[in-house]
Gaussian input, Z-matrix of N, CA and C with variables (Angstrom, degrees):
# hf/3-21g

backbone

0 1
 N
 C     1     B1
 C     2     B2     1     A1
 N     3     B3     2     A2     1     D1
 C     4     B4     3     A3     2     D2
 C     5     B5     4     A4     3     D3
 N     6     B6     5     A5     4     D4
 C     7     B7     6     A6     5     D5
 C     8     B8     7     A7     6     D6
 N     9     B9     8     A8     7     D7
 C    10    B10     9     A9     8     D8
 C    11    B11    10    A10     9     D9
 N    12    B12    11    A11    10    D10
 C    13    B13    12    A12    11    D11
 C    14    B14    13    A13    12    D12
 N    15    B15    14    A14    13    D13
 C    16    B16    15    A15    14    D14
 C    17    B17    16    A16    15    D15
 N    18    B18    17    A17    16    D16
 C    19    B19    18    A18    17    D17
 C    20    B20    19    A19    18    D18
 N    21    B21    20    A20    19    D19
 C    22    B22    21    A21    20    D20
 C    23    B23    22    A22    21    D21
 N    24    B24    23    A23    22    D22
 C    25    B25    24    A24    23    D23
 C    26    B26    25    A25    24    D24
 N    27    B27    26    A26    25    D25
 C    28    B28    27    A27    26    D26
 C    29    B29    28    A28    27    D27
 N    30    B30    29    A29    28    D28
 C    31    B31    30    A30    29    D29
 C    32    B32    31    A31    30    D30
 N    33    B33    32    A32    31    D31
 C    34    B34    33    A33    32    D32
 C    35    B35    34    A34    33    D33
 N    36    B36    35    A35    34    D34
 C    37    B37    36    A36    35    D35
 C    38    B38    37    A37    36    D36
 N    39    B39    38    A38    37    D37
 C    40    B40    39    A39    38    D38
 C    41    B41    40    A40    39    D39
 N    42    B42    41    A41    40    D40
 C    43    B43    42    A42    41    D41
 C    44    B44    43    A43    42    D42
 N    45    B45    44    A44    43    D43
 C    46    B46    45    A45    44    D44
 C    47    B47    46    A46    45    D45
 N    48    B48    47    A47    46    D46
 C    49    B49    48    A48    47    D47
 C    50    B50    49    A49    48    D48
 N    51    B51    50    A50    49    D49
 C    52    B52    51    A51    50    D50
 C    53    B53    52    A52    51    D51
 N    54    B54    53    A53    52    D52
 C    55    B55    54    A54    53    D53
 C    56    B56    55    A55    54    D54
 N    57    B57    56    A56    55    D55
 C    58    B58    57    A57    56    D56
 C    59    B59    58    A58    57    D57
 N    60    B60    59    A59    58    D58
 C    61    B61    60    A60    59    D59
 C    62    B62    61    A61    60    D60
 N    63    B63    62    A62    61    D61
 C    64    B64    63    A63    62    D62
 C    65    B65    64    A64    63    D63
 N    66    B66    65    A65    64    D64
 C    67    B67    66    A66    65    D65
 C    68    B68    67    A67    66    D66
 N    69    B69    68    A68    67    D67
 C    70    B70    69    A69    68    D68
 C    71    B71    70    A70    69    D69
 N    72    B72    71    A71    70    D70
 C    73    B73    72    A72    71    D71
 C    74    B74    73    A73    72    D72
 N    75    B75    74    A74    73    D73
 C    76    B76    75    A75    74    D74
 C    77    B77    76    A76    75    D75
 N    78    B78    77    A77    76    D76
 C    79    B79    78    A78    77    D77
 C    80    B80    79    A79    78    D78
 N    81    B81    80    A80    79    D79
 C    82    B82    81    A81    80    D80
 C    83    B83    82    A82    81    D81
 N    84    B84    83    A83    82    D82
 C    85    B85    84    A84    83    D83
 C    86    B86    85    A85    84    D84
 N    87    B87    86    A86    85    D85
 C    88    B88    87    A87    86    D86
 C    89    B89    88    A88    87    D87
 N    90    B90    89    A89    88    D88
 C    91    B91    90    A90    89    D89
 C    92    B92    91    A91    90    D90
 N    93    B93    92    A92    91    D91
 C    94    B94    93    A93    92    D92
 C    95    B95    94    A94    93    D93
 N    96    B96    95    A95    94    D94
 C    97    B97    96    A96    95    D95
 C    98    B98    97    A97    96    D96
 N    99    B99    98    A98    97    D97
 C   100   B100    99    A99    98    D98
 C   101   B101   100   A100    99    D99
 N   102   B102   101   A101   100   D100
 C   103   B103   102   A102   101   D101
 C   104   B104   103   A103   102   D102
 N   105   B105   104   A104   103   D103
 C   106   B106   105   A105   104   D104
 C   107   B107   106   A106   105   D105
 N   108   B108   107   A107   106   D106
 C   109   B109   108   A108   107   D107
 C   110   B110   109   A109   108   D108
 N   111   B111   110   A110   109   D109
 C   112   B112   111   A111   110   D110
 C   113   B113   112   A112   111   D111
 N   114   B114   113   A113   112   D112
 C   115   B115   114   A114   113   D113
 C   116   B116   115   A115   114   D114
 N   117   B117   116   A116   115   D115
 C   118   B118   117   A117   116   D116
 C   119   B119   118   A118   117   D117
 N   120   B120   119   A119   118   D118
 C   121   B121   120   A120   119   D119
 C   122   B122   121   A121   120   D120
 N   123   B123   122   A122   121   D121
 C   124   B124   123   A123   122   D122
 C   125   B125   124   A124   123   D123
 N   126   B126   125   A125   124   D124
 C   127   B127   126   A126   125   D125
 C   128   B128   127   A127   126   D126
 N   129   B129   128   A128   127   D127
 C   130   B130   129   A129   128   D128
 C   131   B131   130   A130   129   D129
 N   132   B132   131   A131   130   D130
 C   133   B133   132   A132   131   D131
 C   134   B134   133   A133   132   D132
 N   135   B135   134   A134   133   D133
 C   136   B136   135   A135   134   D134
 C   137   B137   136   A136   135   D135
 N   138   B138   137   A137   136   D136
 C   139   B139   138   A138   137   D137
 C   140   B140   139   A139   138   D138
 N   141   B141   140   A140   139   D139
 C   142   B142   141   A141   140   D140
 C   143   B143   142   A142   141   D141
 N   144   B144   143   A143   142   D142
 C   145   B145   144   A144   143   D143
 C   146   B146   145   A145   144   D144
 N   147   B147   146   A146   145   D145
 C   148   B148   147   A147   146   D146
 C   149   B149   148   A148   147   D147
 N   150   B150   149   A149   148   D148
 C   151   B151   150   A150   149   D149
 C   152   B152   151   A151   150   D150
 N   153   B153   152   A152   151   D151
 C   154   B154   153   A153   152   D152
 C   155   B155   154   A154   153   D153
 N   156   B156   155   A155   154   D154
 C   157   B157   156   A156   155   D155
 C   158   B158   157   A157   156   D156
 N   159   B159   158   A158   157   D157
 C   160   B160   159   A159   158   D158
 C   161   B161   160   A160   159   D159
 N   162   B162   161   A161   160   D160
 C   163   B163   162   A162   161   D161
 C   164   B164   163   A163   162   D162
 N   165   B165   164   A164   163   D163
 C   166   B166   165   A165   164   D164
 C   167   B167   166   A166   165   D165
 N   168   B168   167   A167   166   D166
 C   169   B169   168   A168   167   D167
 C   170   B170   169   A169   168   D168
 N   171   B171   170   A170   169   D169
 C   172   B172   171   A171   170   D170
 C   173   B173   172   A172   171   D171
 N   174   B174   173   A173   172   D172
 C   175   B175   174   A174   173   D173
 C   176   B176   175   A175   174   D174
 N   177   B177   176   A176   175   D175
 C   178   B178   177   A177   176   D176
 C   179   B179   178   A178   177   D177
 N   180   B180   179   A179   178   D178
 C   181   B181   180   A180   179   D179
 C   182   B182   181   A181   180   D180
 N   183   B183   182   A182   181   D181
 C   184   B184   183   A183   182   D182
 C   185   B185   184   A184   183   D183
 N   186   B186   185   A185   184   D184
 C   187   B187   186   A186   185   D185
 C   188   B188   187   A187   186   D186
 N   189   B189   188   A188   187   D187
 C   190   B190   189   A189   188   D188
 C   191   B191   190   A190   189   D189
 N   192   B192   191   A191   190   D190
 C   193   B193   192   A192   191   D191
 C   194   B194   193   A193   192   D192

   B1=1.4364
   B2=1.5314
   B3=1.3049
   B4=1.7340
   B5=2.1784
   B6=1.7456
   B7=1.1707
   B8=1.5898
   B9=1.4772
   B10=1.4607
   B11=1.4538
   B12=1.4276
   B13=1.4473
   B14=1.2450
   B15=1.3837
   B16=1.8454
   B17=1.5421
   B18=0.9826
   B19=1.1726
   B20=1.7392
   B21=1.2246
   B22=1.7406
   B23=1.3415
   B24=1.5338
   B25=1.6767
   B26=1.5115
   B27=1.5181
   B28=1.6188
   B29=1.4756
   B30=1.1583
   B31=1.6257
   B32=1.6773
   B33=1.5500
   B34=1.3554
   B35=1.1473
   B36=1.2757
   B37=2.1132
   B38=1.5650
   B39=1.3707
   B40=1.6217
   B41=1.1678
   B42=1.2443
   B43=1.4915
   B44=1.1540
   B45=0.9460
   B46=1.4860
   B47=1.7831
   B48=1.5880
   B49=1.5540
   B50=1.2869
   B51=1.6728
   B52=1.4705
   B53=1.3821
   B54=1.5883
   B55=1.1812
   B56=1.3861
   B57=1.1096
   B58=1.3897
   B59=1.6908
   B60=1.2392
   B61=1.2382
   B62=2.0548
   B63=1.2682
   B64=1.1639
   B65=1.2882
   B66=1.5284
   B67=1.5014
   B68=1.6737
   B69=1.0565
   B70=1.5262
   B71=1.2014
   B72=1.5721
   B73=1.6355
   B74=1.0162
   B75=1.8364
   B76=1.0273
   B77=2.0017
   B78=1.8787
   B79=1.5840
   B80=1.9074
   B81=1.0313
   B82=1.3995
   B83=1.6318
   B84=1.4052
   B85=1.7187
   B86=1.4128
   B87=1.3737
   B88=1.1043
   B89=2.0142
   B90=1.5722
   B91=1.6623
   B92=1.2972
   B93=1.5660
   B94=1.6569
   B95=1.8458
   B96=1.3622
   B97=1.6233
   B98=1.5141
   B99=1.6708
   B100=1.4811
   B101=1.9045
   B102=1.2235
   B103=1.5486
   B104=1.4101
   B105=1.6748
   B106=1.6724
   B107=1.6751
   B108=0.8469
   B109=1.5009
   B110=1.5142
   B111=1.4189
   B112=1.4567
   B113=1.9717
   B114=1.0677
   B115=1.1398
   B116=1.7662
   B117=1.4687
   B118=1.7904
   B119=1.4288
   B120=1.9579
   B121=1.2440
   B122=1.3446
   B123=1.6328
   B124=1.1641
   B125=1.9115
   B126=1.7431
   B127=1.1292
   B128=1.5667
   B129=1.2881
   B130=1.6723
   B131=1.6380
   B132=1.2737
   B133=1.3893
   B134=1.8331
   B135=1.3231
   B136=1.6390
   B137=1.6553
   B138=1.7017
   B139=1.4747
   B140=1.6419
   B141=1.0488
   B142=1.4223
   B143=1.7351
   B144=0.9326
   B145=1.9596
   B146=1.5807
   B147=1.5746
   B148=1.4692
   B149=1.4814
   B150=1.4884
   B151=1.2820
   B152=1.6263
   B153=0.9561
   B154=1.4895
   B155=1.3610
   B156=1.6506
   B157=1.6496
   B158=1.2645
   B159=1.6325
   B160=1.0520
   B161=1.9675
   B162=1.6041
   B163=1.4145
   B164=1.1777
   B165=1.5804
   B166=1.4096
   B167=1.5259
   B168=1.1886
   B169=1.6095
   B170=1.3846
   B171=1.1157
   B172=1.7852
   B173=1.4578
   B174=1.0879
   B175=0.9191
   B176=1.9989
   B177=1.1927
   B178=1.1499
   B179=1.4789
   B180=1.6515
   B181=1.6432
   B182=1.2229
   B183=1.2847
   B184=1.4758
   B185=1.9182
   B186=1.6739
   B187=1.6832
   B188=1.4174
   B189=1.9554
   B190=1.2379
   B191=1.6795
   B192=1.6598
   B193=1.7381
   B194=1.8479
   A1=107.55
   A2=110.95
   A3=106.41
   A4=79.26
   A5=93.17
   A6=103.80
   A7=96.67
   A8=108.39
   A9=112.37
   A10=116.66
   A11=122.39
   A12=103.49
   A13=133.57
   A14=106.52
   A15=111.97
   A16=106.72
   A17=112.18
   A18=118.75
   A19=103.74
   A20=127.97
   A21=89.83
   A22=118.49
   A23=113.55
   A24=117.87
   A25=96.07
   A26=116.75
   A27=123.99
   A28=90.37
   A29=122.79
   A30=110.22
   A31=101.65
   A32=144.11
   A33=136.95
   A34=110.22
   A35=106.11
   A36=106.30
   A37=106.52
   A38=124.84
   A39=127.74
   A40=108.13
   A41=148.03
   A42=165.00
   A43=111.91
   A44=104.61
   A45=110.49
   A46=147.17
   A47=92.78
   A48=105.22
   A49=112.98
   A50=122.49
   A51=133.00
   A52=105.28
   A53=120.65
   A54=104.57
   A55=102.96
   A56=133.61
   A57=117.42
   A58=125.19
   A59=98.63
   A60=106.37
   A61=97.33
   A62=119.07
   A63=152.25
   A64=121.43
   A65=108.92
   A66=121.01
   A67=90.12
   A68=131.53
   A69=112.80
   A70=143.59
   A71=98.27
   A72=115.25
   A73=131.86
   A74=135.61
   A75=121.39
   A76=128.88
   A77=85.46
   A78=88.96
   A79=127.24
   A80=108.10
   A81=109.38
   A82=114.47
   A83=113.26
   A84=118.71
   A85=128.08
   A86=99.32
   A87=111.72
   A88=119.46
   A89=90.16
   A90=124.39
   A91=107.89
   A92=123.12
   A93=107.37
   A94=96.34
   A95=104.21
   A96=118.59
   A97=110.97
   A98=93.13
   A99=95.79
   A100=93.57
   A101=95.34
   A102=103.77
   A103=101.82
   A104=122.39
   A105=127.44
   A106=105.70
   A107=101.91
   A108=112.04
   A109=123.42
   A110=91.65
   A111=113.16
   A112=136.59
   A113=137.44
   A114=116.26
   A115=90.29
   A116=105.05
   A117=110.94
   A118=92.95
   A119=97.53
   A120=98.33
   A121=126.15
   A122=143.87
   A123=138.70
   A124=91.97
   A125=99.83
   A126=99.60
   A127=120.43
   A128=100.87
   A129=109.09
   A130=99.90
   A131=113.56
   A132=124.57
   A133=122.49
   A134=106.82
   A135=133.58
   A136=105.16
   A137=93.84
   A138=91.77
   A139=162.23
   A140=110.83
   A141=117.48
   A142=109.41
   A143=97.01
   A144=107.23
   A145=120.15
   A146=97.51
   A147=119.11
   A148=123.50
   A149=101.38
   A150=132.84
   A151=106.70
   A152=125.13
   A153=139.83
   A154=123.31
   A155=110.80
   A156=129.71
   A157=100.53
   A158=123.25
   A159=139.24
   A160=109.15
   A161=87.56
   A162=97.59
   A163=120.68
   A164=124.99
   A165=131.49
   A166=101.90
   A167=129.52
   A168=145.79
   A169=96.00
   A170=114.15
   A171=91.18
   A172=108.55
   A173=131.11
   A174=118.85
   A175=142.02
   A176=108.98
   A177=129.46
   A178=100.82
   A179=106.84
   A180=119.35
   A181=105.98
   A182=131.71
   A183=142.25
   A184=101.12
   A185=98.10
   A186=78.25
   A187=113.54
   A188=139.39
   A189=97.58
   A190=119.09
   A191=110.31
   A192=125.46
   A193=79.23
   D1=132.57
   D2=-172.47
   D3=-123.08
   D4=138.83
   D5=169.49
   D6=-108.93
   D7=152.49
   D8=154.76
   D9=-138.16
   D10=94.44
   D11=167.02
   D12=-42.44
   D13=-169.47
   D14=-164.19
   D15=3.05
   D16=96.30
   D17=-156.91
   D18=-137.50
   D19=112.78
   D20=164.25
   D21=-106.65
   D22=-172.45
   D23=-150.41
   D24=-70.79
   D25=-14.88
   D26=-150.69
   D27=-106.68
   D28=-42.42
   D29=-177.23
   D30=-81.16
   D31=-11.29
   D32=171.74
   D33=-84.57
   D34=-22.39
   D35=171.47
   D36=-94.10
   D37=6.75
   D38=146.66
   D39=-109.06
   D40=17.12
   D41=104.98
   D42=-17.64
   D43=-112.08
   D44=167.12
   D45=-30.49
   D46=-41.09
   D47=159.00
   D48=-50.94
   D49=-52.33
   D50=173.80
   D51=-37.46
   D52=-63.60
   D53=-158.50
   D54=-85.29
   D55=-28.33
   D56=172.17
   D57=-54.53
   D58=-23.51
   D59=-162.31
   D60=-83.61
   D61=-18.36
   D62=172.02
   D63=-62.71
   D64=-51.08
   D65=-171.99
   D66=-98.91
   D67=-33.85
   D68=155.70
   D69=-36.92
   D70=-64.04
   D71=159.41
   D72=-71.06
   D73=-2.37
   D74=160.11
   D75=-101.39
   D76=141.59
   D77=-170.61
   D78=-58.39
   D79=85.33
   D80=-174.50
   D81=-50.42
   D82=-0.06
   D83=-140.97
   D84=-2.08
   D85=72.99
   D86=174.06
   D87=-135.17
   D88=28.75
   D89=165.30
   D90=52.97
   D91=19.68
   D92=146.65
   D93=-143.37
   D94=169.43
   D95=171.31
   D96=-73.88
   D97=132.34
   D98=-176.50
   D99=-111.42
   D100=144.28
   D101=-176.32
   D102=-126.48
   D103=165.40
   D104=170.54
   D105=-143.60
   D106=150.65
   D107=162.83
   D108=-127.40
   D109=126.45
   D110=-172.71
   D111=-80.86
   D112=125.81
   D113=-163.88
   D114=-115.72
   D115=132.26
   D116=178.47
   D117=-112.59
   D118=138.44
   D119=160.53
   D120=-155.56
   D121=95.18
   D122=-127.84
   D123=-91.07
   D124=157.34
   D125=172.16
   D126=-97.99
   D127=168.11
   D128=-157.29
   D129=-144.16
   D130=149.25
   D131=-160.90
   D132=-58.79
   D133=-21.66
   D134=161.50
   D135=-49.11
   D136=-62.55
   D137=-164.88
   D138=-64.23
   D139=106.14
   D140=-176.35
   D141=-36.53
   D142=-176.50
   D143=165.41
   D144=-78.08
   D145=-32.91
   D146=177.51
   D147=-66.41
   D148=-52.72
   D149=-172.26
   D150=-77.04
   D151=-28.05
   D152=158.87
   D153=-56.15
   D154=-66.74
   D155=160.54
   D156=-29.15
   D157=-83.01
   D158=130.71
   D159=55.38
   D160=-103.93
   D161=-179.70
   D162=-80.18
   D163=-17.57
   D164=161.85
   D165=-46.59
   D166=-51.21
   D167=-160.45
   D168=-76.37
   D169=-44.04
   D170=-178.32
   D171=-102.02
   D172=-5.16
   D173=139.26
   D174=-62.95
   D175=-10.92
   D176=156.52
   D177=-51.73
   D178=-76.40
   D179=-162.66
   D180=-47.45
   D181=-51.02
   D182=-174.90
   D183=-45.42
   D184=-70.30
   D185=-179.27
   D186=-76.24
   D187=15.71
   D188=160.20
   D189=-84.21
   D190=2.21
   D191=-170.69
   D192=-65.50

């Protein structure tokens, strides 16, 4: 889990692209591409710790569809 304060929802979804785009391109040599998918999810005044996890997590699932 990577936190980033002051953060907005638009610079953590170019966050993340970076590093994905990162852990793609780098040679692990271990003779195939390793890829991840990331779930972003900013917090909002409702949210618990749970409820946060939460939408980070399905947001995960969404980008592995």
């Amino acid at each position: 889990m990577v936190l980033a304060p002051e953060t907005s929802f638009e610079t953590a979804l170019d966050l993340a692209e970076r590093l994905r785009l990162r852990i793609e391109n780098y040679d692990f040599r271990i003779g195939q591409k390793v890829t991840i998918s990331l779930g972003v999810a900013s917090l909002i005044s409702s949210d618990d710790e749970l409820s946060f996890i939460k939408r980070a997590d399905l947001g995960l699932y969404k980008a592995k569809k």
